[in-house]
C-alpha positions as CSV (number, residue, x, y, z in Angstrom):
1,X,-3.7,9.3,-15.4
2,X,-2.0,6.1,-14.7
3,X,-0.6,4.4,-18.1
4,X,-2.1,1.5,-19.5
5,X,0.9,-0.7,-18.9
6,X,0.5,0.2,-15.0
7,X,-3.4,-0.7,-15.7
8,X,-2.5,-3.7,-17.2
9,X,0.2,-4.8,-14.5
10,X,-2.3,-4.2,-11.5
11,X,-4.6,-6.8,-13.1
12,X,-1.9,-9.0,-13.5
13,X,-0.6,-8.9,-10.1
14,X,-4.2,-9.9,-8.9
15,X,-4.5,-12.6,-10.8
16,X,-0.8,-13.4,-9.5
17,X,-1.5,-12.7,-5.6
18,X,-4.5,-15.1,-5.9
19,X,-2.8,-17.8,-7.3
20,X,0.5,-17.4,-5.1
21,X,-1.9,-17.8,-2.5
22,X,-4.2,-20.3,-3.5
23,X,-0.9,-22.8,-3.7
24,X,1.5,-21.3,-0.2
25,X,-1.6,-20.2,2.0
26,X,-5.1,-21.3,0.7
27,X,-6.6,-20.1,4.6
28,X,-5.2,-16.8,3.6
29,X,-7.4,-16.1,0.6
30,X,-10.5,-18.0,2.8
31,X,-9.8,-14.9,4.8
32,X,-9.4,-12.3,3.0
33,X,-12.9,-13.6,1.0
34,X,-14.5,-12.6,4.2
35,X,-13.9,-8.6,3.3
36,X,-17.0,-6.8,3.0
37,X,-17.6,-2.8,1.4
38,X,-18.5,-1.7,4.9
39,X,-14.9,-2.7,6.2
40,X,-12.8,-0.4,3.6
41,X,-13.6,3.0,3.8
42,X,-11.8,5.5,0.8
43,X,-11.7,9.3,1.5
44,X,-11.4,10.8,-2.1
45,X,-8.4,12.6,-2.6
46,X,-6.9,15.2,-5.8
47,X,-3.6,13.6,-6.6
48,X,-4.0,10.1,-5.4
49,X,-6.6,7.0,-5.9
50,X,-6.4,4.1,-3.7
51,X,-9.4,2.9,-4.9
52,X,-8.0,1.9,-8.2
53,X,-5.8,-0.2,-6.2
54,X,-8.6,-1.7,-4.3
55,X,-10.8,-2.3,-7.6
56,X,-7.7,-3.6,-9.4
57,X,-7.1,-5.4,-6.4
58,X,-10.9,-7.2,-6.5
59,X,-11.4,-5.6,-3.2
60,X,-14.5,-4.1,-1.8
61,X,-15.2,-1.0,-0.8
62,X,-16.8,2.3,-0.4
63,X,-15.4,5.5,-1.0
64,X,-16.7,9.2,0.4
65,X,-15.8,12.7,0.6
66,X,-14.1,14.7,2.9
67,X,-17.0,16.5,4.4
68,X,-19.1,12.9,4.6
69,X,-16.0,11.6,6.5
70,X,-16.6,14.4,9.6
71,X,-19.9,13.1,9.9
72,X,-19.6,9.5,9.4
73,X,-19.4,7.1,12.1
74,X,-16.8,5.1,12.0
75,X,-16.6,1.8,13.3
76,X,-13.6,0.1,15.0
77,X,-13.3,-3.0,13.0
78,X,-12.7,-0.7,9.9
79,X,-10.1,0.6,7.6
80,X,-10.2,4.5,6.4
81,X,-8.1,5.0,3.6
82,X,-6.9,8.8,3.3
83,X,-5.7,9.6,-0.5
84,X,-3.4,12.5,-1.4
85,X,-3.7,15.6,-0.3
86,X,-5.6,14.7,3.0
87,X,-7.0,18.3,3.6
88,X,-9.8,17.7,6.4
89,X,-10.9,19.8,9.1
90,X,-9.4,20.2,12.8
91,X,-12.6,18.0,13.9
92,X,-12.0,15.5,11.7
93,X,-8.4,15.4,12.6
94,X,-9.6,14.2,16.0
95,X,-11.8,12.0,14.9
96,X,-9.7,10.1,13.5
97,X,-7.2,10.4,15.8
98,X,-10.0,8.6,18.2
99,X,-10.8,6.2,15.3
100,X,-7.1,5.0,15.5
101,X,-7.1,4.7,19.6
102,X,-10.3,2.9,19.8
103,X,-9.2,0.0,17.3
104,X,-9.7,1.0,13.9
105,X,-6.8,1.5,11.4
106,X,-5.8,4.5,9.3
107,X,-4.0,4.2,6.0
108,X,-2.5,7.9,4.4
109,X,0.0,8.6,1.8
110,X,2.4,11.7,1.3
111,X,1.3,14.8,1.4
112,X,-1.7,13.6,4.7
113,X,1.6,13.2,6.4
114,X,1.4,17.4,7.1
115,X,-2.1,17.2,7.1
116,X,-2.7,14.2,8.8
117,X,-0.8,12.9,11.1
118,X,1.2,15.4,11.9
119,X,-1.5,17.0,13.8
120,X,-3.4,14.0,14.5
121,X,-0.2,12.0,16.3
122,X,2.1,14.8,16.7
123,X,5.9,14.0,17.6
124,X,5.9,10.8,16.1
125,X,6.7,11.9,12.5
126,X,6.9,15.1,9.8
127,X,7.6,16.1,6.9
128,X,11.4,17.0,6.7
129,X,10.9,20.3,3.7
130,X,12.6,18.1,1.4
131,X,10.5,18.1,-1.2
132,X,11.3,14.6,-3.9
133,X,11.3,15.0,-7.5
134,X,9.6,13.3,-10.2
135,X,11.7,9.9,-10.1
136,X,11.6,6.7,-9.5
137,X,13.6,4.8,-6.6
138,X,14.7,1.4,-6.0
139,X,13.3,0.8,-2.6
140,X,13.8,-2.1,0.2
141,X,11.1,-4.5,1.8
142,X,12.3,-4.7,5.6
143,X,8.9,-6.7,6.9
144,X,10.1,-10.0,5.2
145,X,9.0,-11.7,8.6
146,X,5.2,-11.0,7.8
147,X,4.1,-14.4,7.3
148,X,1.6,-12.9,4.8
149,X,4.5,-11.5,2.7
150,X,6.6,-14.3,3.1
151,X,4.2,-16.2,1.4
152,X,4.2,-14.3,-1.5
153,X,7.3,-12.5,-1.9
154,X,10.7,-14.0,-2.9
155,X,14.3,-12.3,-2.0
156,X,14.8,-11.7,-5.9
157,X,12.0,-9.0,-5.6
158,X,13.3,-5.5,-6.8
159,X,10.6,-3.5,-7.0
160,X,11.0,0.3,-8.0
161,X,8.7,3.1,-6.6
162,X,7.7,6.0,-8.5
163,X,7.7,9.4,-6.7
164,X,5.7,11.9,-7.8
165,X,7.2,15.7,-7.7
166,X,6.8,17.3,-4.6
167,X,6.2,14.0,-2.4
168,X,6.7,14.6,1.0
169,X,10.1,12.3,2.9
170,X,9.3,11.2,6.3
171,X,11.1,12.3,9.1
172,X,10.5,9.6,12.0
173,X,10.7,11.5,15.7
174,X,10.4,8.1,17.9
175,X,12.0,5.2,15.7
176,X,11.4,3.0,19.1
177,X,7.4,3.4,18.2
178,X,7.3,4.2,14.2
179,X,8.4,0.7,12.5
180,X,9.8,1.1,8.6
181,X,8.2,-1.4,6.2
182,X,9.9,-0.4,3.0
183,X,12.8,2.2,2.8
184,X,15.1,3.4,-0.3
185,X,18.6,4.5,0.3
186,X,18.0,6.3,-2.7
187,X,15.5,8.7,-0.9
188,X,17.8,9.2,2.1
189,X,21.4,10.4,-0.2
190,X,19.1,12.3,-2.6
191,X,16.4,14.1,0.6
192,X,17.7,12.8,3.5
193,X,15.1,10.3,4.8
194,X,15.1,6.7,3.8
195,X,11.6,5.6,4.9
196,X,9.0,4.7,2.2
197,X,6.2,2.7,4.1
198,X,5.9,3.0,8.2
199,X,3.0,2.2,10.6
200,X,2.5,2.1,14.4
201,X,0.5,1.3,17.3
202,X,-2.0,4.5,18.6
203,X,-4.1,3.1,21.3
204,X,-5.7,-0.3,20.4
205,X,-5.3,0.7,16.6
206,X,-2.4,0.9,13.8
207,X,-1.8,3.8,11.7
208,X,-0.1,3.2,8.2
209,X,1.7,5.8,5.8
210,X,3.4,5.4,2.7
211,X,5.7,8.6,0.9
212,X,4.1,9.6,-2.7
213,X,1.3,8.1,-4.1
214,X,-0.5,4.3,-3.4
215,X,-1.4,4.0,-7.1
216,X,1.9,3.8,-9.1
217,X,1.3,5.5,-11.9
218,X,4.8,4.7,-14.2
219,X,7.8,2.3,-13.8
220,X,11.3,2.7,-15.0
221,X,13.5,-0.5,-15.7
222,X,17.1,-0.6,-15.1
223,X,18.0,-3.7,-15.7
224,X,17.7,-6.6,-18.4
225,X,15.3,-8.4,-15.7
226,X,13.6,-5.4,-15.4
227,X,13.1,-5.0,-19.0
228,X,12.0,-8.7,-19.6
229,X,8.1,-9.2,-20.8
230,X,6.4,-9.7,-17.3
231,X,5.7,-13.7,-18.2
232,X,9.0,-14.1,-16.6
233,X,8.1,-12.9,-13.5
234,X,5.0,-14.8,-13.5
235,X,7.0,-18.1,-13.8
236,X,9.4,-16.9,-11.1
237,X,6.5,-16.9,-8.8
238,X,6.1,-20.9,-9.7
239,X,2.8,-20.3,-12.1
240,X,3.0,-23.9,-14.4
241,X,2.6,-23.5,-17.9
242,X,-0.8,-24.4,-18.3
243,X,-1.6,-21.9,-15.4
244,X,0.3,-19.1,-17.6
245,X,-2.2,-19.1,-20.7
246,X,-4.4,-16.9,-18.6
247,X,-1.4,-14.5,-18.1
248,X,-0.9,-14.5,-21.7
249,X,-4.6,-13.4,-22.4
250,X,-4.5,-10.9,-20.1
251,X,-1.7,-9.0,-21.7
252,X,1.4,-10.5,-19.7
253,X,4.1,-10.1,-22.9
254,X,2.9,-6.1,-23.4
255,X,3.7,-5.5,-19.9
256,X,7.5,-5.5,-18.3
257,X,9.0,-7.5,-15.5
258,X,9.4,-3.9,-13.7
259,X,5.8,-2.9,-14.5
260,X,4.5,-6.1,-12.8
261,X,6.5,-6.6,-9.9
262,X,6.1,-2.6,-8.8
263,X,2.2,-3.3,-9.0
264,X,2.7,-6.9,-7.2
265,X,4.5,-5.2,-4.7
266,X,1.8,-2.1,-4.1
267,X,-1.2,-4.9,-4.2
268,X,0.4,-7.1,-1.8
269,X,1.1,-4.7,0.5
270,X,-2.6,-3.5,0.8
271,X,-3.9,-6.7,0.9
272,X,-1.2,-7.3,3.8
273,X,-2.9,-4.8,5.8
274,X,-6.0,-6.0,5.3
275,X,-5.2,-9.4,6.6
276,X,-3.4,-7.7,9.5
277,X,-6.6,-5.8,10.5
278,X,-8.8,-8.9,10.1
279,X,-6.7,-11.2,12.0
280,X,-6.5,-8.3,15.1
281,X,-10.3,-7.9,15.3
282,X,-10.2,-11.9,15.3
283,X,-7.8,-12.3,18.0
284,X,-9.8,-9.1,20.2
285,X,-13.2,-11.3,19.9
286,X,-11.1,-14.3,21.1
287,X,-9.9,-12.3,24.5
């Protein structure tokens, strides 16, 4: 079960995204407001729980098994969200795999990347039988052109990823179709693959993948920074002092720079796909 720093940090960082937003891109959060439960669907998983994220997160959203999943209809304007393990059925492999082509997007994390895609996209990644251990890597935002991430994200972001034992590397097949968001350098000298977050285009739809699990369980701090009580970071992002009282109630001095920016990091990158999808269904009704 996730630790009660990490608990703490993800309601931190939701409080921080909002505020970050409300002051570099108030039509972002207008937006993003517009999310209903319908849009984000969650497909329970064993070892990972994206819908903590999401609640954390203050997003909406309904969650459902795997069995209701091969019988639900899925709509193209929506989001499925596969956790950890990703163990469905070969007719719900191409379900989704029409889901995706049709418009809709498809979010899975590490070990869906056998189970999923894999078999559902197949030659575009795999899993290289490089199995990580329980660690935690220093990883590498590429997508710092995302105006979304841009807004919110400063180059003196380090964030650390947590890998859980066993999580599966990604081996990318066509790197002129599968675009890396994050990578680690540390993943590639210790299992030979550097990527940590990917997506691509499948039809009229984007698939997105991301190695271990969505909900960071655990940080590790290396540094001084790292180690600082998170109200640091909160200033770094340009939160005033009067504005920082609230971060201070919420627990901001029992929780680590480390512990906030790896959660800040994880909720800004859902809420970046979000925004994606919503701003691609805008600009299909607009054709």
């Amino acid at each position: 079960m996730p630790d009660d720093g990490m608990k703490r940090a993800y309601r931190l960082a939701r409080e921080l995204l909002w505020d970050r937003l409300d002051d570099t891109s108030p039509g972002t959060t207008e937006i993003l407001k517009q999310v209903h439960q319908a849009d984000l669907i969650v497909v329970q998983g064993q070892y990972d729980h994206i819908e903590s994220v999401l609640e954390s997160a203050g997003m909406p959203f309904s969650v459902i098994t795997t069995a209701r999943l091969e019988r639900a209809k899925l709509r193209p304007d929506q989001i499925v969200f596969i956790n950890c393990p990703g163990l469905i059925t070969s007719k719900t492999v191409r379900k989704l795999q029409q889901f995706v082509h049709q418009g809709g997007f498809l979010f899975t994390t590490d070990w869906a990347l056998k189970h999923v895609l894999q078999p559902a996209f197949p030659g575009l990644v795999e899993y290289n039988q490089r199995p990580t251990a329980d660690e935690v890597v220093r990883v590498e935002i590429l997508d710092r052109q995302d105006g979304f991430l841009q807004s919110v994200l400063d180059a003196e972001d380090d964030p650390l990823w947590w890998l859980e034992a066993s999580s599966y590397p990604i081996r990318i097949l066509q790197p002129d179709k599968v675009k890396v968001l994050i990578r680690s350098k540390e993943i590639q000298e210790r299992h030979g693959e550097s990527p940590v977050f990917i997506s691509f285009e499948y039809g009229e739809g984007v698939v997105y993948h991301m190695i271990s699990h969505f909900y960071l369980q655990r940080a590790e701090t290396r540094t001084l920074r790292q180690a600082a009580p998170s109200m640091s970071y909160v200033a770094a992002k340009g939160i005033g002092e009067q504005a920082q009282r609230k971060y201070q109630d919420l627990g901001a001095e029992e929780v680590t720079t480390g512990q906030l920016e790896s959660a800040f990091t994880s909720t800004v990158t859902l809420w970046g796909v979000v925004l994606r999808k919503k701003a691609r269904d805008r600009d299909r009704k607009q054709e």
